[in-house]
C-alpha positions as CSV (number, residue, x, y, z in Angstrom):
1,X,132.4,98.9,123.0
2,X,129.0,98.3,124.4
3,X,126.8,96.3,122.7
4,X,122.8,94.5,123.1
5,X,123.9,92.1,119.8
6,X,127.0,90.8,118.7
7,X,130.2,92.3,118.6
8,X,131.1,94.4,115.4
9,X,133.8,92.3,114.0
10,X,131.4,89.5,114.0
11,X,128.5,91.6,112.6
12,X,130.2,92.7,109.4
13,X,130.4,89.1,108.5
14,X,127.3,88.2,109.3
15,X,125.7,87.1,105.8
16,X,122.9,84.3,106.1
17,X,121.6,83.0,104.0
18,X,118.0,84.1,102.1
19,X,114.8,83.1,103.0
20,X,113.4,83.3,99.5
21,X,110.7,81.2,98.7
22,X,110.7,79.4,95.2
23,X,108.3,82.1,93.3
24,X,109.8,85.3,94.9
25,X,110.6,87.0,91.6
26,X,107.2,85.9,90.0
27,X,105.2,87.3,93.3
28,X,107.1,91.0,92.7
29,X,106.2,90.8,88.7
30,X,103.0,90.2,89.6
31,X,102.6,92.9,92.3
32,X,104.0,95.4,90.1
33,X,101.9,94.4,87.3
34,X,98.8,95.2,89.6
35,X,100.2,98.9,90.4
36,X,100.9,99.4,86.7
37,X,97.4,98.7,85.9
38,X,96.6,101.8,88.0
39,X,97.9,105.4,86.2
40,X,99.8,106.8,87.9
41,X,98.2,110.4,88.7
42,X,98.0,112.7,91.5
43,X,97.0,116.3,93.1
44,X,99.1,119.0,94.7
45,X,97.5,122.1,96.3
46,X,99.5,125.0,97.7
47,X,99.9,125.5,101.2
48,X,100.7,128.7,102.6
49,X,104.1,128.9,104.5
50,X,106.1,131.6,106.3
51,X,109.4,130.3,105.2
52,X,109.8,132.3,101.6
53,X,112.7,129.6,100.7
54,X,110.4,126.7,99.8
55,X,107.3,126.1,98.2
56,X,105.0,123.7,100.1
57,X,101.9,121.3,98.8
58,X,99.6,118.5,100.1
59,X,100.0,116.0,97.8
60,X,97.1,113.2,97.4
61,X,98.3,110.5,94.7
62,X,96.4,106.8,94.1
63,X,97.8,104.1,95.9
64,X,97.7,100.7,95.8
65,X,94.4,99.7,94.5
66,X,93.3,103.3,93.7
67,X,93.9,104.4,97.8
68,X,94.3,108.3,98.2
69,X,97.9,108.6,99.7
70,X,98.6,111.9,101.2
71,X,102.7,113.7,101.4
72,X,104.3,116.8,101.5
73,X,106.0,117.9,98.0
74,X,108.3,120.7,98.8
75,X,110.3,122.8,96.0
76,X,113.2,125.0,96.6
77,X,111.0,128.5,95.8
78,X,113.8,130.2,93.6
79,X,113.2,126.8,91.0
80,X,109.5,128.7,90.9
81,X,111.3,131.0,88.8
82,X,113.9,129.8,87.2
83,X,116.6,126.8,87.5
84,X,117.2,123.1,86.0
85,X,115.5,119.7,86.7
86,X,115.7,119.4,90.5
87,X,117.5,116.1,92.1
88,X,114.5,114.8,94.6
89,X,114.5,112.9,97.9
90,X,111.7,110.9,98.8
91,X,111.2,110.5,102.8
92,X,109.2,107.4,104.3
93,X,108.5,107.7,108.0
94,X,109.1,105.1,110.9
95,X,106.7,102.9,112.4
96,X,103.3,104.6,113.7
97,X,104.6,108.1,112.6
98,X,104.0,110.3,110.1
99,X,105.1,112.7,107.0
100,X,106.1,114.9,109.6
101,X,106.1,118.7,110.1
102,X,107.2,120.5,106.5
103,X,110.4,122.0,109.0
104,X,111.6,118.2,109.5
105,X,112.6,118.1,105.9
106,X,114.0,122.0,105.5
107,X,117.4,120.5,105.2
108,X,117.1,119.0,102.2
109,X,115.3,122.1,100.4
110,X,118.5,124.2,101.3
111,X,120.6,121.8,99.4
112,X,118.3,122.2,96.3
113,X,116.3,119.3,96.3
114,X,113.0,118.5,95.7
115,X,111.6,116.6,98.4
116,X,108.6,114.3,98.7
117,X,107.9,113.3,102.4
118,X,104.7,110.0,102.1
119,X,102.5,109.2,104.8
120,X,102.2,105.3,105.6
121,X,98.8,104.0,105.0
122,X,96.9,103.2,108.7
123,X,99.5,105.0,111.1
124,X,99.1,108.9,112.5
125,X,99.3,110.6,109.5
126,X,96.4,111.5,107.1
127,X,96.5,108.4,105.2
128,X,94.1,105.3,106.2
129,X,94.0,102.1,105.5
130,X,90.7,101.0,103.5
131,X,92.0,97.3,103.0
132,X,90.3,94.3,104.5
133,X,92.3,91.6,104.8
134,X,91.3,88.0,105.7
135,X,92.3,86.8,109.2
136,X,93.0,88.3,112.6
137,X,95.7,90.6,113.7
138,X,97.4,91.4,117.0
139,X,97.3,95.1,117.9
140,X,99.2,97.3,115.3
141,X,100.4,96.1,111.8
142,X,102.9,93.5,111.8
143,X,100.3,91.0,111.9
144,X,97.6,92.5,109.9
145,X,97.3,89.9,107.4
146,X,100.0,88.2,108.2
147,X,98.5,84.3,106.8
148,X,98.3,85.2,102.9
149,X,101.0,87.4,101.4
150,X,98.9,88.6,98.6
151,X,96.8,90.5,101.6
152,X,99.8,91.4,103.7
153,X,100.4,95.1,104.8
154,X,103.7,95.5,103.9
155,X,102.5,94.4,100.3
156,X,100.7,97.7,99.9
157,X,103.1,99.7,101.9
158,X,105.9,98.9,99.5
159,X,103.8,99.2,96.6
160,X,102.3,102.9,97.7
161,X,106.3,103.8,98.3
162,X,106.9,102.9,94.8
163,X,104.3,104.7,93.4
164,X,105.7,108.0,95.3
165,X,108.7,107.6,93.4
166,X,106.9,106.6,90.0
167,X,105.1,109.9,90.6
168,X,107.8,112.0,91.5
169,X,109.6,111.2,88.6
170,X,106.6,112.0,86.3
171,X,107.3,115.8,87.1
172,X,108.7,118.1,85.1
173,X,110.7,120.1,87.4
174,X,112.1,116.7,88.9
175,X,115.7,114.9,87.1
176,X,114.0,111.5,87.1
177,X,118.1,110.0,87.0
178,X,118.8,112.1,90.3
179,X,116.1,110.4,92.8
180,X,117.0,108.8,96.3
181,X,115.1,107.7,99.1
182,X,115.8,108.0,102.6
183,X,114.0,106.8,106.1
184,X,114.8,105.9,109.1
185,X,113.6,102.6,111.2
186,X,110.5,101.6,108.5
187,X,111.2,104.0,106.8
188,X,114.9,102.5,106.0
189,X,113.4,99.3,105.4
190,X,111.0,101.0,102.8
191,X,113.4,102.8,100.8
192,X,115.4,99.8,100.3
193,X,112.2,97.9,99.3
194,X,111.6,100.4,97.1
195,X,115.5,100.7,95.6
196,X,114.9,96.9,94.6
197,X,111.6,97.0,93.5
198,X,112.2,100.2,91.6
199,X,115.8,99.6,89.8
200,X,116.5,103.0,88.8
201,X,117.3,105.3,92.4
202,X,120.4,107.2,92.1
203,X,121.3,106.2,95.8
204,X,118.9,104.7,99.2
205,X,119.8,106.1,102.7
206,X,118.4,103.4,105.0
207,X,119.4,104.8,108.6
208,X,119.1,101.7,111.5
209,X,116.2,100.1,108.8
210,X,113.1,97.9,110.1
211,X,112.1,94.7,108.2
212,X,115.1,93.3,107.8
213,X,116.0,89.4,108.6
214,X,112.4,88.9,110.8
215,X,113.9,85.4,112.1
216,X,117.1,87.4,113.7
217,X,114.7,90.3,114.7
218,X,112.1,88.4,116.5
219,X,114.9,86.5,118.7
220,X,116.9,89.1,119.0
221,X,114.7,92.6,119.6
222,X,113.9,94.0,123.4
223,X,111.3,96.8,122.4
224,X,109.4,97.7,119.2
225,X,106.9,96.4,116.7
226,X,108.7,92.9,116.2
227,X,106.6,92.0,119.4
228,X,103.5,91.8,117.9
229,X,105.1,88.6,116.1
230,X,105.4,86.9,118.9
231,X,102.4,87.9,121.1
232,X,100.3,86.6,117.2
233,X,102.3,83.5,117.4
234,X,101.8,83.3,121.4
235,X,98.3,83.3,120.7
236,X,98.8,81.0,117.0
237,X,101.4,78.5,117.2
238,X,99.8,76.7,114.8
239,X,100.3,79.3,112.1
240,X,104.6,79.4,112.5
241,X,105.7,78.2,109.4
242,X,102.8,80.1,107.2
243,X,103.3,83.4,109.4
244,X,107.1,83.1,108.3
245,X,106.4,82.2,105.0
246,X,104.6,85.7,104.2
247,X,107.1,87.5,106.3
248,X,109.7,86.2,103.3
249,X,108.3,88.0,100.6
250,X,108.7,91.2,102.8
251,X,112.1,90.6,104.4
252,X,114.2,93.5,103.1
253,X,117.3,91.0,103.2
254,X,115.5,88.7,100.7
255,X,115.1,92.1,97.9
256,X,118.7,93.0,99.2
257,X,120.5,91.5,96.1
258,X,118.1,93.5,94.2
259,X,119.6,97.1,95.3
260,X,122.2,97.9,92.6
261,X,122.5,101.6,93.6
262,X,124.7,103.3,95.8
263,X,123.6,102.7,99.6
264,X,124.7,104.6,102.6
265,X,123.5,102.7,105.5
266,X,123.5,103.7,109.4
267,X,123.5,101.1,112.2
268,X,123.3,101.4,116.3
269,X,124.8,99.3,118.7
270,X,122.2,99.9,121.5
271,X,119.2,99.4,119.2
272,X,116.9,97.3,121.0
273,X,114.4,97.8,118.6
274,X,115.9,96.9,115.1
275,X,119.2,94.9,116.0
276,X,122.2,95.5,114.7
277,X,122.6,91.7,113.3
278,X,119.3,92.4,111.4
279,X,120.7,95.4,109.8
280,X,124.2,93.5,108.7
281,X,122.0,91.0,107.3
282,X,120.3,93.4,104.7
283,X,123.4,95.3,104.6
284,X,125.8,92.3,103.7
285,X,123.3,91.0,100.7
286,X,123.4,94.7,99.0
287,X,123.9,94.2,95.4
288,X,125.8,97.7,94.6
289,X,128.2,99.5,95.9
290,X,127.6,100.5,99.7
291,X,128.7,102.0,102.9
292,X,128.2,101.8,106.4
293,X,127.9,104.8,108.9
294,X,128.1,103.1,112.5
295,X,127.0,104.3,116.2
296,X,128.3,102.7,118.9
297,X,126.8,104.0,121.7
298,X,123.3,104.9,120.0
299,X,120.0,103.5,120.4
300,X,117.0,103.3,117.9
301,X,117.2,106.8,117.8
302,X,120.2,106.3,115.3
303,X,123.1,109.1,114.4
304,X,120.6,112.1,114.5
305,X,121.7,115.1,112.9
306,X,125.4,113.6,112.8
307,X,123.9,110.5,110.5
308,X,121.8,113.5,108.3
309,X,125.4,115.7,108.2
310,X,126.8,112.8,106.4
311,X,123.9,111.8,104.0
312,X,124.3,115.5,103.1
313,X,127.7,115.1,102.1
314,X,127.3,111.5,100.8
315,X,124.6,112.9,98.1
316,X,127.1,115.9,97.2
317,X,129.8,113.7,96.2
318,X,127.3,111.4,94.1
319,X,125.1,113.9,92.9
C-alpha cells in the first residue's frame, strides 16, 4: 500500500499527546462569552433558481464582532408547503475557497435536508475580513496574527462557524437536535472545531480535515497552507515557541476530547497536504463514538463522490 506518511497499522495508534496550554478551557469560555454578547440575527433573501426542487437564499448573518458573513440556505421546496422540522447540514469550505455553486450542495436537498453552505471570512467568497490584527503575516492566513491568540484568524473563523450553527438552529423549519456539519480539508477541521465548541451536533463529517496536530503537519506536509508556517518562522525564528503557543488553542487535536457526537472521518494516504498522521491524531483523541472511512491511493482530493456516497448513508442510519 502506498503511502507519503506512515504505514496504516502504525497510524491508527498514533495518539500523542495534547498540546493544551494551562487556560485552554477558560480561553474557549471566554471566546464564546464574546460571541454570545452578539444576538444572534441574520437575513435571507430569495434567489431565483431553475431547479423547482429547492428553494435558494443569500444569507448575511453577524459574525464575530458584528462581521456580515455571507452562505447559501437551501430548503427542499416541497417543505415550502408542507412537511416537519427539517434535519440540516452545515457546509464549511476548504482553504481559499468558497460556499461554492448552490449545485455543489444538491445532494443533500434530495435527501431532505436543510443545508447551510458559509463562506470563510478573507478567502474567494463574498465574505471579507475587516479584522486588524497586531503583527505581520506571511502571504495567506496561517500566519495572520499568528503572535497573540486573542487576534488569531482561526479565532474568528471558528467562532463565525459556530454562529452558522447557532443560527441555523434558531429556524423554525430547522430540528435543532438533527444538525451536522460537514467539510472537507478546513472545512473538516472547522466542523470539528465547531462539534467541540458547540456540544450539541447530532454527528461531524470531517473528510481529510486541516488544522489538526500543526507540530506533525509542519514536519510532515509537501504542499498546502502549512508552508506559510515555516516560510513565517524562516523569516522569525525568534517567535517559535509563541507562534506554537497560539497554534494550541487552535489545534483541532487539542478540542478533539471535546467531540462527543457521532464522527465519520475520511483520511488519504497520498495527502501531501494534510497528512495522514495529522488526521489519526485528531481522530484518535475523539471523545464519542467514531468511524473511519480510508483511501489508500487518494490525495488531498479525498474519497470524492465515494466518501459523499457514504456520509449519505452514514446520516440515514443515524438520522
Amino acid at each position: 500500500m502506498p503511502v507519503v506518511d506512515w504505514p496504516l497499522d502504525q497510524l491508527v495508534e498514533y495518539r500523542p499527546p495534547l498540546t493544551r496550554e494551562p487556560d485552554f478551557p477558560a480561553f474557549w469560555a471566554e471566546a464564546r462569552a464574546e460571541l454570545a454578547a452578539v444576538p444572534v440575527s441574520g437575513e435571507a433573501e430569495r434567489v431565483a433558481y431553475p431547479c423547482e426542487a429547492v428553494a435558494v437564499y443569500t444569507l448575511r448573518y453577524a459574525g464575530w464582532a458584528g462581521q456580515p458573513v455571507t452562505a447559501w440556505y437551501l430548503l427542499p421546496a416541497p417543505f415550502l408547503r408542507a412537511g416537519p422540522r427539517l434535519p440540516a447540514v452545515v457546509v464549511y469550505h476548504g482553504y481559499s475557497a468558497s460556499r461554492g455553486t448552490v449545485s455543489d450542495h444538491l445532494h443533500w436537498v434530495m435527501q431532505g435536508y436543510a443545508v447551510l453552505a458559509v463562506d470563510t471570512r478573507g478567502h474567494t467568497g463574498d465574505t471579507p475580513d475587516c479584522s486588524t490584527p497586531a503583527g505581520g503575516q506571511y502571504i495567506g492566513q496561517m500566519t495572520r496574527g499568528v503572535l497573540d491568540p486573542r487576534g488569531y484568524y482561526y479565532r474568528a473563523v471558528f467562532l463565525e462557524a459556530l454562529r452558522a450553527v447557532q443560527w441555523l438552529r434558531q429556524q423554525p423549519e430547522v430540528d435543532p437536535g438533527r444538525i451536522v456539519a460537514t467539510g472537507l480539508s478546513q472545512g473538516g477541521g472547522v466542523a470539528l472545531a465547531v462539534a467541540a465548541l458547540d456540544g450539541s451536533l447530532a454527528a461531524a463529517l470531517p473528510d481529510v480535515p486541516f488544522l489538526c496536530h500543526f507540530r506533525r503537519a509542519v514536519d510532515a506536509h509537501f504542499d498546502g497552507p502549512y508552508r506559510e508556517i515555516i516560510e513565517y518562522l524562516k523569516r522569525r525564528p525568534e517567535h517559535f515557541e509563541r507562534v506554537y503557543r497560539t497554534l494550541s488553542y487552535f489545534d483541532v487535536m487539542n478540542l478533539a476530547p471535546l467531540v462527543r457526537c457521532p464522527v465519520l472521518c475520511s483520511v488519504a494516504l497520498l495527502d501531501t497536504v494534510c497528512p495522514p498522521s495529522t488526521v489519526y491524531a485528531a481522530f484518535n483523541h475523539l471523545g464519542g463514538p467514531r468511524e473511519m472511512r480510508v483511501y489508500p491511493y487518494s490525495g488531498h482530493e479525498g474519497g470524492g463522490s465515494l466518501q459523499t456516497e457514504e456520509k449519505i448513508r452514514f446520516l440515514k442510519a443515524l438520522l
